[in-house]
N, CA, C and O atoms as a CHARMM CRD file, in Angstrom:
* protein
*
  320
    1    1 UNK  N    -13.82900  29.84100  71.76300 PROA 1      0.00000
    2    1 UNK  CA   -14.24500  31.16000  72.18500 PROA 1      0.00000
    3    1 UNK  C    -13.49100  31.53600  73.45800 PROA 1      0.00000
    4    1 UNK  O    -13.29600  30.72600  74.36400 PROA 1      0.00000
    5    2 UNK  N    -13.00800  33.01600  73.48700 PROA 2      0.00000
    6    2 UNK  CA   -12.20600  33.10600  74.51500 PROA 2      0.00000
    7    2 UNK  C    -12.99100  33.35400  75.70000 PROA 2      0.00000
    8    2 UNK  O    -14.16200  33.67400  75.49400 PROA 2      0.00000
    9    3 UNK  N    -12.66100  33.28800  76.71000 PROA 3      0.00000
   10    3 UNK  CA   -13.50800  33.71800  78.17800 PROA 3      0.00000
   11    3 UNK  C    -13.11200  34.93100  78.50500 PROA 3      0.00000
   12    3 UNK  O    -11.93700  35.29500  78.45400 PROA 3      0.00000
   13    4 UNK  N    -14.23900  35.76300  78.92700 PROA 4      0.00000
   14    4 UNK  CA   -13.59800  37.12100  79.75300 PROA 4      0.00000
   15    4 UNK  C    -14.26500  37.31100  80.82600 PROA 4      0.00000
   16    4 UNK  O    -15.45100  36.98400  80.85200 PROA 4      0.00000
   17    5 UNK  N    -13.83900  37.70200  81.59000 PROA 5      0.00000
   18    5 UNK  CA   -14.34500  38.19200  82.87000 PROA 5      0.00000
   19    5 UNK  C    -15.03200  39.83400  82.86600 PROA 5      0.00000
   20    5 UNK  O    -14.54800  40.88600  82.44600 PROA 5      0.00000
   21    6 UNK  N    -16.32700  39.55000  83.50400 PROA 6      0.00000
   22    6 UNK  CA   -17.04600  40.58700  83.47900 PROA 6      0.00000
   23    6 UNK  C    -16.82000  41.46500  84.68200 PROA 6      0.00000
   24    6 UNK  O    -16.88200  41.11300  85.86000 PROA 6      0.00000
   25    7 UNK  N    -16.46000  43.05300  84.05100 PROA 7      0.00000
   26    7 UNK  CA   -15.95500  43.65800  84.73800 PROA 7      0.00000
   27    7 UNK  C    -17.23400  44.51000  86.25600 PROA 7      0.00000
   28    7 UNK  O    -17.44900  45.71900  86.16600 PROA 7      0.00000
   29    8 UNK  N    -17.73700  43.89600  87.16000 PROA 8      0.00000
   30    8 UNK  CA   -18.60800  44.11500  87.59400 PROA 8      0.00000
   31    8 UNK  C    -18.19900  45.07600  88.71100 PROA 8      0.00000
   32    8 UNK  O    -18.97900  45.91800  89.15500 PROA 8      0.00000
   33    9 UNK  N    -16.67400  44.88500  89.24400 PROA 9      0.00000
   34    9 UNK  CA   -15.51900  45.53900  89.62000 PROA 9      0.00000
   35    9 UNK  C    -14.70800  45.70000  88.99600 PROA 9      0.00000
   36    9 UNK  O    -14.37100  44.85300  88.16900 PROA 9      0.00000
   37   10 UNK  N    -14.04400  46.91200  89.15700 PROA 10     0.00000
   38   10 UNK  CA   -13.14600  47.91400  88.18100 PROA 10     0.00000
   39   10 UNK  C    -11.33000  46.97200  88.49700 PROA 10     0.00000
   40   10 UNK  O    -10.79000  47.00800  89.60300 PROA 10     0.00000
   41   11 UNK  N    -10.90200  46.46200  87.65500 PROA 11     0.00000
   42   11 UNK  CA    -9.64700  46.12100  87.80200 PROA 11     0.00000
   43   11 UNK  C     -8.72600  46.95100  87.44200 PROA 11     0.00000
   44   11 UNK  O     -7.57600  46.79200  87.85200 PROA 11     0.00000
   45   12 UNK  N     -9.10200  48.11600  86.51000 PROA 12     0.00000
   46   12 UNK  CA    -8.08600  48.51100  85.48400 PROA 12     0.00000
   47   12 UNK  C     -7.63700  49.46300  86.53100 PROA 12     0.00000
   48   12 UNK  O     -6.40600  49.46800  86.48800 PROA 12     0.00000
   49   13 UNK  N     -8.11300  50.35700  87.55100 PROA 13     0.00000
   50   13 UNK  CA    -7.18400  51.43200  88.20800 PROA 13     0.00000
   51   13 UNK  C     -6.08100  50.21300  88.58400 PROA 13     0.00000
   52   13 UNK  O     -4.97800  50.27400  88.04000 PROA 13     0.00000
   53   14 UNK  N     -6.34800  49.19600  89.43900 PROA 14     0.00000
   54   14 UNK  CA    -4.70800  48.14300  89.63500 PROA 14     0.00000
   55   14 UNK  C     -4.08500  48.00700  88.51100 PROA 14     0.00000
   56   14 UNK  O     -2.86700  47.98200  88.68800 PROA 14     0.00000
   57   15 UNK  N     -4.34400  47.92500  87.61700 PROA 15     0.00000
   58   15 UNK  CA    -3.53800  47.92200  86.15700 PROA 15     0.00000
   59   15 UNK  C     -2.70900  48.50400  86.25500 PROA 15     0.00000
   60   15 UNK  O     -1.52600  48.16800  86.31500 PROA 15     0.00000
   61   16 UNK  N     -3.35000  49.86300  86.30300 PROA 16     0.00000
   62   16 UNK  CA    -2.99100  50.90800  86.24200 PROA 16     0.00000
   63   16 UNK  C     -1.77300  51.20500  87.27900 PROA 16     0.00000
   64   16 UNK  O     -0.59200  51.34800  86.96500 PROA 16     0.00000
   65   17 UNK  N     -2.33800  51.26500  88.60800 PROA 17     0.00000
   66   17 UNK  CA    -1.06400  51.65800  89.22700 PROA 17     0.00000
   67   17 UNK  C      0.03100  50.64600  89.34600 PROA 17     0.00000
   68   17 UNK  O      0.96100  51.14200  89.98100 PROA 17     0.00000
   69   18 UNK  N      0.34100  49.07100  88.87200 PROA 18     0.00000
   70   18 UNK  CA     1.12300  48.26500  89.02500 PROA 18     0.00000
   71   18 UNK  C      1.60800  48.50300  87.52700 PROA 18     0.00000
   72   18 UNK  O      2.79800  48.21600  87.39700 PROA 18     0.00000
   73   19 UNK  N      1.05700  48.90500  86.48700 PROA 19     0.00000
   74   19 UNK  CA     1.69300  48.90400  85.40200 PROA 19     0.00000
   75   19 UNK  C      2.78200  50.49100  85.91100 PROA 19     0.00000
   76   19 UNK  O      3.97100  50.29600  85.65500 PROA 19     0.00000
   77   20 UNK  N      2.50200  51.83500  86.51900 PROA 20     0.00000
   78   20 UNK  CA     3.31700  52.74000  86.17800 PROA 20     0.00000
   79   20 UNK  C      3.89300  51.80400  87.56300 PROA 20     0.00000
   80   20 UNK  O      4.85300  51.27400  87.00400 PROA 20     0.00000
   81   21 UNK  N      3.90800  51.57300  88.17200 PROA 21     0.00000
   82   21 UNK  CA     4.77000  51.05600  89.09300 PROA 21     0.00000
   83   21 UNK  C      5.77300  50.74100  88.30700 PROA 21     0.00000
   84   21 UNK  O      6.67200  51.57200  88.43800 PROA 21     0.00000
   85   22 UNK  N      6.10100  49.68400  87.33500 PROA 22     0.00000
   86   22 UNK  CA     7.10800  49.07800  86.43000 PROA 22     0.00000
   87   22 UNK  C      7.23600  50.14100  85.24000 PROA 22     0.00000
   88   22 UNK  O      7.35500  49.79500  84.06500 PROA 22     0.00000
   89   23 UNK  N      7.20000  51.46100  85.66700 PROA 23     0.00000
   90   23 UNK  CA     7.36700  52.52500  84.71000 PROA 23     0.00000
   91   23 UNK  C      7.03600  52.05000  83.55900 PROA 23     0.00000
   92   23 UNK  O      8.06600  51.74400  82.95800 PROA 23     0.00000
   93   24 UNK  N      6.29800  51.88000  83.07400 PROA 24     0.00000
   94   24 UNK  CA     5.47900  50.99800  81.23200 PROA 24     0.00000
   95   24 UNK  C      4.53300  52.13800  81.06600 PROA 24     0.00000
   96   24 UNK  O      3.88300  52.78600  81.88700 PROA 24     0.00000
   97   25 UNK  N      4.65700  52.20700  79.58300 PROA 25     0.00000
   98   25 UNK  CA     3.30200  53.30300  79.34300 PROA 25     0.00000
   99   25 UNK  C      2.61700  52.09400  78.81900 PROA 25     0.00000
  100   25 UNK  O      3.20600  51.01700  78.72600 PROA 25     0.00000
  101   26 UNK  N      1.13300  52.29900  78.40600 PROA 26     0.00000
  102   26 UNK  CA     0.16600  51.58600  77.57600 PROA 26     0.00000
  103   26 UNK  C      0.40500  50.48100  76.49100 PROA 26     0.00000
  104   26 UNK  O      0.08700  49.29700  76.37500 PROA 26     0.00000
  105   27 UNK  N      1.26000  51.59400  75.58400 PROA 27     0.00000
  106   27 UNK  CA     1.89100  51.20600  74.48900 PROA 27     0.00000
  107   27 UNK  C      2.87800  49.96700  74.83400 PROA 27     0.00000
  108   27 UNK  O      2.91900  48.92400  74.18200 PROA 27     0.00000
  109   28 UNK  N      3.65100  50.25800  75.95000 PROA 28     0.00000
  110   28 UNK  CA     4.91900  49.13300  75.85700 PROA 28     0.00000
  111   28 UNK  C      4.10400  48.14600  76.96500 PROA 28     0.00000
  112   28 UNK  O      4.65500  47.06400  77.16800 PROA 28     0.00000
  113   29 UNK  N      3.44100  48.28300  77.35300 PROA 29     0.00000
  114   29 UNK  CA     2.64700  46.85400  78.45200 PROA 29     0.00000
  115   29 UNK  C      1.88700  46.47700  77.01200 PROA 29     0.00000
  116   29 UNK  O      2.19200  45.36000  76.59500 PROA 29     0.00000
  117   30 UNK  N      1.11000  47.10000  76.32900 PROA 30     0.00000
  118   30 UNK  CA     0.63000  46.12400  74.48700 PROA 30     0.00000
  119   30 UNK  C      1.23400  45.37000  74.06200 PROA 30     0.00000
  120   30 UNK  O      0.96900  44.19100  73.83000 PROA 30     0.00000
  121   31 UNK  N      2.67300  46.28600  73.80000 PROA 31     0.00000
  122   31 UNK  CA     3.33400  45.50600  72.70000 PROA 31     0.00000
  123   31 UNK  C      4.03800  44.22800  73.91500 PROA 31     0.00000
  124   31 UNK  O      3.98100  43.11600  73.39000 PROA 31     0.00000
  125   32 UNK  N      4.37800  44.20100  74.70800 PROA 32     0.00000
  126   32 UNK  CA     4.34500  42.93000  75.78700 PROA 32     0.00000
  127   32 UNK  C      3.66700  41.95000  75.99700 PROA 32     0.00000
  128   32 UNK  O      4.02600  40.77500  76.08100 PROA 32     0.00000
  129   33 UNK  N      2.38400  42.51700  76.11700 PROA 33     0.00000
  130   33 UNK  CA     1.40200  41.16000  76.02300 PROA 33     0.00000
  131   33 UNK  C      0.90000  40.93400  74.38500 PROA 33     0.00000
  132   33 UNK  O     -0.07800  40.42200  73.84100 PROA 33     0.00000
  133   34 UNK  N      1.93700  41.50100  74.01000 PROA 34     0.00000
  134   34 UNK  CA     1.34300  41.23100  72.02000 PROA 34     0.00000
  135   34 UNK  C      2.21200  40.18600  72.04300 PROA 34     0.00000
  136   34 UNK  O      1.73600  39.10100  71.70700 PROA 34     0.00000
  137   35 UNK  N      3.24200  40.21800  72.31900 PROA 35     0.00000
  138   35 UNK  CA     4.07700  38.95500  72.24800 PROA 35     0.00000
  139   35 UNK  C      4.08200  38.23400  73.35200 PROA 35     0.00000
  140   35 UNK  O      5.21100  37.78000  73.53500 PROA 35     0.00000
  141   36 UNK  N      3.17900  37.85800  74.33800 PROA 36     0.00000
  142   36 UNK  CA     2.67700  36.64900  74.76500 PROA 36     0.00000
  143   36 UNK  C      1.36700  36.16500  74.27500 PROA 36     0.00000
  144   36 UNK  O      0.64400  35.36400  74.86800 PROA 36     0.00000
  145   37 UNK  N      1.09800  36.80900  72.97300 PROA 37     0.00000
  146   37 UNK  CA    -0.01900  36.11800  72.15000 PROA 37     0.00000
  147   37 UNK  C     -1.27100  37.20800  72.36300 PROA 37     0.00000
  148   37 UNK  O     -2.31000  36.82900  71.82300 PROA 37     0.00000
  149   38 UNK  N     -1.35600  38.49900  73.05600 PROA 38     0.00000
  150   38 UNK  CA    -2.42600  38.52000  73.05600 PROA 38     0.00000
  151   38 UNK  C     -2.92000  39.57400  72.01000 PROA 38     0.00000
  152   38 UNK  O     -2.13200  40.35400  71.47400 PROA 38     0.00000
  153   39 UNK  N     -4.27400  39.56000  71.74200 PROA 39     0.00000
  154   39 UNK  CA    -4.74800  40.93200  70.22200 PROA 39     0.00000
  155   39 UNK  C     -5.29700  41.66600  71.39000 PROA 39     0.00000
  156   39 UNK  O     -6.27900  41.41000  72.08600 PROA 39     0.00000
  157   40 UNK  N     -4.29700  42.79500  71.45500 PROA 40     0.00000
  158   40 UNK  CA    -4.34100  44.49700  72.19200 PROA 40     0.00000
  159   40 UNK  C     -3.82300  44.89700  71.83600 PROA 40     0.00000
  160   40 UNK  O     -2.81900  44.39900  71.32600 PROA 40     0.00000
  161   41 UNK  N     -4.21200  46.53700  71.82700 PROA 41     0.00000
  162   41 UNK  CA    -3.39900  47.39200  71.49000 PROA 41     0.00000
  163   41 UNK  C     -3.50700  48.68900  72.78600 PROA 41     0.00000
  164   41 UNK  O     -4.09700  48.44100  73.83800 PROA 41     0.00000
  165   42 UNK  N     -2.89400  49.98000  72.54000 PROA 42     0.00000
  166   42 UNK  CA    -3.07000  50.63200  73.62500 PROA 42     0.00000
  167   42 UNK  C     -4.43600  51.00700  73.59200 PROA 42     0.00000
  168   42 UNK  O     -4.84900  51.03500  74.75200 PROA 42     0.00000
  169   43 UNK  N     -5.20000  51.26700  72.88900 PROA 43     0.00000
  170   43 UNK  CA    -6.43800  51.71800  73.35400 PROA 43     0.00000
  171   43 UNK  C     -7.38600  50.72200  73.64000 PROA 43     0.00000
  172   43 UNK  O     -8.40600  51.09300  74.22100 PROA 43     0.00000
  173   44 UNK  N     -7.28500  49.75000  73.40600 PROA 44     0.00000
  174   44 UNK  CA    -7.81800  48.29600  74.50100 PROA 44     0.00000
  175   44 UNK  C     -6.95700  48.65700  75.74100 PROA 44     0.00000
  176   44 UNK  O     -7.56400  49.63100  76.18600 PROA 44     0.00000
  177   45 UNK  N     -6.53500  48.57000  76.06600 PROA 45     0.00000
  178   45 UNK  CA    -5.28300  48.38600  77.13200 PROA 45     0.00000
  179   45 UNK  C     -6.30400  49.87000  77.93200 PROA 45     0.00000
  180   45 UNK  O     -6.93200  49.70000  78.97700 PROA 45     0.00000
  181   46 UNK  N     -6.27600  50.97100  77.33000 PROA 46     0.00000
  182   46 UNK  CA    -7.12300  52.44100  77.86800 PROA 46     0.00000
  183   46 UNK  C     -8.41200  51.70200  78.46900 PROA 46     0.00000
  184   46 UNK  O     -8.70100  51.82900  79.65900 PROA 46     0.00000
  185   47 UNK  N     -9.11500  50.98300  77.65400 PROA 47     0.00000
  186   47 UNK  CA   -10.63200  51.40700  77.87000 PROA 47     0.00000
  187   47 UNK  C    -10.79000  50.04500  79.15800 PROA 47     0.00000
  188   47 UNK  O    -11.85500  49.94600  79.76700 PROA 47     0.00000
  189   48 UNK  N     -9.59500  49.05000  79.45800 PROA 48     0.00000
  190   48 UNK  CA    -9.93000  47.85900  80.43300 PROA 48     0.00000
  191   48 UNK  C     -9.33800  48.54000  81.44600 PROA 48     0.00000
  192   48 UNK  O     -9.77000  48.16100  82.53500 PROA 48     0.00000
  193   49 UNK  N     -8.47000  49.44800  81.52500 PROA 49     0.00000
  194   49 UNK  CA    -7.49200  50.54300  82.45800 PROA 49     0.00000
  195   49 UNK  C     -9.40300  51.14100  83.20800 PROA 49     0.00000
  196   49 UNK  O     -9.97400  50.89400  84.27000 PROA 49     0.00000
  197   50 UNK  N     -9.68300  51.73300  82.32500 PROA 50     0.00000
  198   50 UNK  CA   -10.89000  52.74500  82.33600 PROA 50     0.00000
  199   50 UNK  C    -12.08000  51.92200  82.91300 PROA 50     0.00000
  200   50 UNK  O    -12.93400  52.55000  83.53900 PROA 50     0.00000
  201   51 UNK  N    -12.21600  50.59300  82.76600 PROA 51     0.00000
  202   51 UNK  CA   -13.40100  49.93000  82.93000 PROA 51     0.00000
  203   51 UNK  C    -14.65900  49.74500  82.24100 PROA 51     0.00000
  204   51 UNK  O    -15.74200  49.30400  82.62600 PROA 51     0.00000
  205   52 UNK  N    -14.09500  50.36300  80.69500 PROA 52     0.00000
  206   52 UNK  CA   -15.37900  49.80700  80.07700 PROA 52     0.00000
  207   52 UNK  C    -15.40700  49.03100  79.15600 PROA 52     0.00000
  208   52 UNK  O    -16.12300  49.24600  78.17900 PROA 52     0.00000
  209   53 UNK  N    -14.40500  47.63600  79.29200 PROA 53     0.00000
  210   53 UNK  CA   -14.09500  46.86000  78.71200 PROA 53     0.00000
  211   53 UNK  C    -14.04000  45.67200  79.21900 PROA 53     0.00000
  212   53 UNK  O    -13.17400  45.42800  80.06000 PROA 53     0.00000
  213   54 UNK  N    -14.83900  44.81300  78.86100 PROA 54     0.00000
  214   54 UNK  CA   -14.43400  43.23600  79.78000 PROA 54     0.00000
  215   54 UNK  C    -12.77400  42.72600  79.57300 PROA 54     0.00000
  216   54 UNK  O    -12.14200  43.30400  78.68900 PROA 54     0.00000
  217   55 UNK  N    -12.27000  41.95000  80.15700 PROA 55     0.00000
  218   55 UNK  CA   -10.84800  41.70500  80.30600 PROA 55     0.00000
  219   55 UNK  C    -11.42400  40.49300  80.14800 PROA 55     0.00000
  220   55 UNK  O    -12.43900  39.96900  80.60500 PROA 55     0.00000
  221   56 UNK  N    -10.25500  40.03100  79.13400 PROA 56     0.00000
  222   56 UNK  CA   -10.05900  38.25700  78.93600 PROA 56     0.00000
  223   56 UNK  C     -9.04700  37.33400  80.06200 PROA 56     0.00000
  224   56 UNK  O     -7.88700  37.73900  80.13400 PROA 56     0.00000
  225   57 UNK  N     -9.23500  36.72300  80.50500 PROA 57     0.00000
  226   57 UNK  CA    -8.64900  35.73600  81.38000 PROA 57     0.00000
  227   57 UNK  C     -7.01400  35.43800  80.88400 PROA 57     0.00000
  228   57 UNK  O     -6.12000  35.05400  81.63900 PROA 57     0.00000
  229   58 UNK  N     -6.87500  35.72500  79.38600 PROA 58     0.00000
  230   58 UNK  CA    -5.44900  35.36800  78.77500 PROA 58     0.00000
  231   58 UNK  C     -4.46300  36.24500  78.98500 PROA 58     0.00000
  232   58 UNK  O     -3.25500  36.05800  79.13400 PROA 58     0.00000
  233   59 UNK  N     -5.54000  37.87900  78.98100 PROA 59     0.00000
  234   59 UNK  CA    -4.81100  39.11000  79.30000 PROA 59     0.00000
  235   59 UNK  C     -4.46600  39.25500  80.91500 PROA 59     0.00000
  236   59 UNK  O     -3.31300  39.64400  81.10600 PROA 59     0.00000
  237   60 UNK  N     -5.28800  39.00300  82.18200 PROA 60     0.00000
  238   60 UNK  CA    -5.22400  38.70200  83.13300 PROA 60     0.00000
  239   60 UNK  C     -3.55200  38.17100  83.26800 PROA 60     0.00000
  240   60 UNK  O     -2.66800  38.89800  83.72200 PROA 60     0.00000
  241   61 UNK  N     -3.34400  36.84800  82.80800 PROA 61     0.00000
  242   61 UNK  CA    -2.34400  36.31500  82.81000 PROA 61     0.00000
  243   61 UNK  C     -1.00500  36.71900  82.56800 PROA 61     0.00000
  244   61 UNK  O      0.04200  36.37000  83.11300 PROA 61     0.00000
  245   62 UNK  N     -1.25600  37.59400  81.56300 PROA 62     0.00000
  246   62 UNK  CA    -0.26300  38.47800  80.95800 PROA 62     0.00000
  247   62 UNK  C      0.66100  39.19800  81.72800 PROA 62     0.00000
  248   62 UNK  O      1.84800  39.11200  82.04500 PROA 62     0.00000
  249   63 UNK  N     -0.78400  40.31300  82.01500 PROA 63     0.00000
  250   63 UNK  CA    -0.60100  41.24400  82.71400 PROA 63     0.00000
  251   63 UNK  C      0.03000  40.63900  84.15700 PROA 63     0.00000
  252   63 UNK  O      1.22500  40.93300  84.19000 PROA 63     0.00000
  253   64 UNK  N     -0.18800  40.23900  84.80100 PROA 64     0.00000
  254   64 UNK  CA     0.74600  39.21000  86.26100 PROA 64     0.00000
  255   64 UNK  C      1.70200  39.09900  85.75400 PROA 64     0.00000
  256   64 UNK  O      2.65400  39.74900  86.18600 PROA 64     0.00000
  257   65 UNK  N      1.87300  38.23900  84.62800 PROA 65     0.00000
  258   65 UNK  CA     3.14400  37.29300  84.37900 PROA 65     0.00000
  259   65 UNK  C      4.53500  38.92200  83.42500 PROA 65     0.00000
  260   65 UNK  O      5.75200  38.79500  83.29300 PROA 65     0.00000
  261   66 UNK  N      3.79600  40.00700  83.05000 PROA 66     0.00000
  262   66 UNK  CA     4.72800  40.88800  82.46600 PROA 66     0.00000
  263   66 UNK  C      4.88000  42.10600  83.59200 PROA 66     0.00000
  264   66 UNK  O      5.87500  42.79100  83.35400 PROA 66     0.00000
  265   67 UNK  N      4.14200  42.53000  84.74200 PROA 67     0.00000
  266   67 UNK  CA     4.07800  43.09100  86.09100 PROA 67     0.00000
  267   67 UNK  C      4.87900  42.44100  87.36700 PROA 67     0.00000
  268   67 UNK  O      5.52200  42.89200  88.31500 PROA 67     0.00000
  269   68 UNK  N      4.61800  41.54600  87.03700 PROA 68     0.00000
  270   68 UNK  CA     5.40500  40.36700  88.43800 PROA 68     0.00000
  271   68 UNK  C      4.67100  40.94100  89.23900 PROA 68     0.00000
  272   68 UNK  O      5.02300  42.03300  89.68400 PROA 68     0.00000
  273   69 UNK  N      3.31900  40.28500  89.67700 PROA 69     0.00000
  274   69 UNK  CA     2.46200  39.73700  90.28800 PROA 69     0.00000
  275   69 UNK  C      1.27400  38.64500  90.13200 PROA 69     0.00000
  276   69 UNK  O      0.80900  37.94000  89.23600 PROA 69     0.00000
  277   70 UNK  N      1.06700  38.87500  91.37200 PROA 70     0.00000
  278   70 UNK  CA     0.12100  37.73800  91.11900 PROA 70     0.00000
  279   70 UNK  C     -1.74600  37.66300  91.31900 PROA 70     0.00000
  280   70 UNK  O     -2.36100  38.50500  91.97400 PROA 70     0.00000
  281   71 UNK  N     -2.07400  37.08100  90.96800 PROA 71     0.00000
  282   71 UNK  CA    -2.88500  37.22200  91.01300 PROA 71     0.00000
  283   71 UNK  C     -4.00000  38.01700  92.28700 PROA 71     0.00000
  284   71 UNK  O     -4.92800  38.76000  91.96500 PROA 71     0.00000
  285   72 UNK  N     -3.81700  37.83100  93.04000 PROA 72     0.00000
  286   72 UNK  CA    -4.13700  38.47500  94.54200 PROA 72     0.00000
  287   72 UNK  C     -3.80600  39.50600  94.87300 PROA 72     0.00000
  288   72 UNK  O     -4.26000  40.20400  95.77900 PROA 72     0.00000
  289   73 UNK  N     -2.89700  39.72000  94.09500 PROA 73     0.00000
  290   73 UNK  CA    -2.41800  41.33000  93.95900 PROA 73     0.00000
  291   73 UNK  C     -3.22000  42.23900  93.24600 PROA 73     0.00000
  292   73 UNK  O     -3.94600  43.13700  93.67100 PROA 73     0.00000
  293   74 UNK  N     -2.97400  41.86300  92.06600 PROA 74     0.00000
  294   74 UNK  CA    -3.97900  42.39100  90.92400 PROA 74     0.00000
  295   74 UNK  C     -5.31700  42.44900  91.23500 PROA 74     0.00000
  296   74 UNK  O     -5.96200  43.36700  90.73100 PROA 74     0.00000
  297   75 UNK  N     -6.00200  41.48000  92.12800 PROA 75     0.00000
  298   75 UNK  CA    -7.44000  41.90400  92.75100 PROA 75     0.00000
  299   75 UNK  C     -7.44400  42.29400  93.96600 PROA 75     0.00000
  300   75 UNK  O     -8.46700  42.21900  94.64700 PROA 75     0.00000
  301   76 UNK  N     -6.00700  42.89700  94.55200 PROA 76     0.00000
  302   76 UNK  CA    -6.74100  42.91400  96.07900 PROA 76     0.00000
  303   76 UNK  C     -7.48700  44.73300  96.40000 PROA 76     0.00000
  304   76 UNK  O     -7.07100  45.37600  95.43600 PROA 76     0.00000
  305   77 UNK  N     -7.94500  45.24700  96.88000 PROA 77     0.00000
  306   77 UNK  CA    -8.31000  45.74900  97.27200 PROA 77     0.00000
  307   77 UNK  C    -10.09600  45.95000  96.67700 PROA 77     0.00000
  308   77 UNK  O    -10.96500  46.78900  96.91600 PROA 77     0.00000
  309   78 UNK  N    -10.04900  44.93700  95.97600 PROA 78     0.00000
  310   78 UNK  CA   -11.92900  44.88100  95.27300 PROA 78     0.00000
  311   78 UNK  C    -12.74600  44.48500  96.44600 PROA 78     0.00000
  312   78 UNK  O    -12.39900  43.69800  97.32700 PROA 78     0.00000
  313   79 UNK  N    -13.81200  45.08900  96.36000 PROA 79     0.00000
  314   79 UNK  CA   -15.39100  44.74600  97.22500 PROA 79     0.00000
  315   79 UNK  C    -15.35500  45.20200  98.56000 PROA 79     0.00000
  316   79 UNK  O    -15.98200  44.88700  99.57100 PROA 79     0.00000
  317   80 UNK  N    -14.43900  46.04900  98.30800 PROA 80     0.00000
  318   80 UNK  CA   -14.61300  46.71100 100.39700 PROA 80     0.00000
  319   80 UNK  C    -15.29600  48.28900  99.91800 PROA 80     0.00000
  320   80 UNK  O    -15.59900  49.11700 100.77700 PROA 80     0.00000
């Protein structure tokens, strides 16, 4: 069973702005982490952007490893 992290804080606006950072629409950050194994598509990709989707720990990974960042990045500005 996969693990996801419960979205109790909103990650997806950082998604969001580190994904257009690397100019990527939805679609081409999907089909990216489709071929590092993961089952998304763009409207998964919308609704964890949006926050009403738990995020899996595999996608987490992804997303860093196809953004070039890291993890601390991707969460920093949560809980202030």
């Amino acid at each position: 069973m996969a693990q996801k992290l419960k979205q109790d804080m909103a990650i997806g606006p950082n998604i969001r702005k580190y994904r257009r950072a690397m100019d990527l629409t939805q679609d081409q950050l999907a089909d990216l982490m489709q071929q590092r194994g993961c089952n998304i598509d763009r409207s998964t990709l919308s609704h964890i952007e949006l926050g009403d989707y738990n995020i899996k720990i595999s996608y987490v990974v992804a997303i860093c490893d196809i953004l070039q960042i890291d993890f601390n990045t991707l969460f920093s500005g949560l809980g202030k």
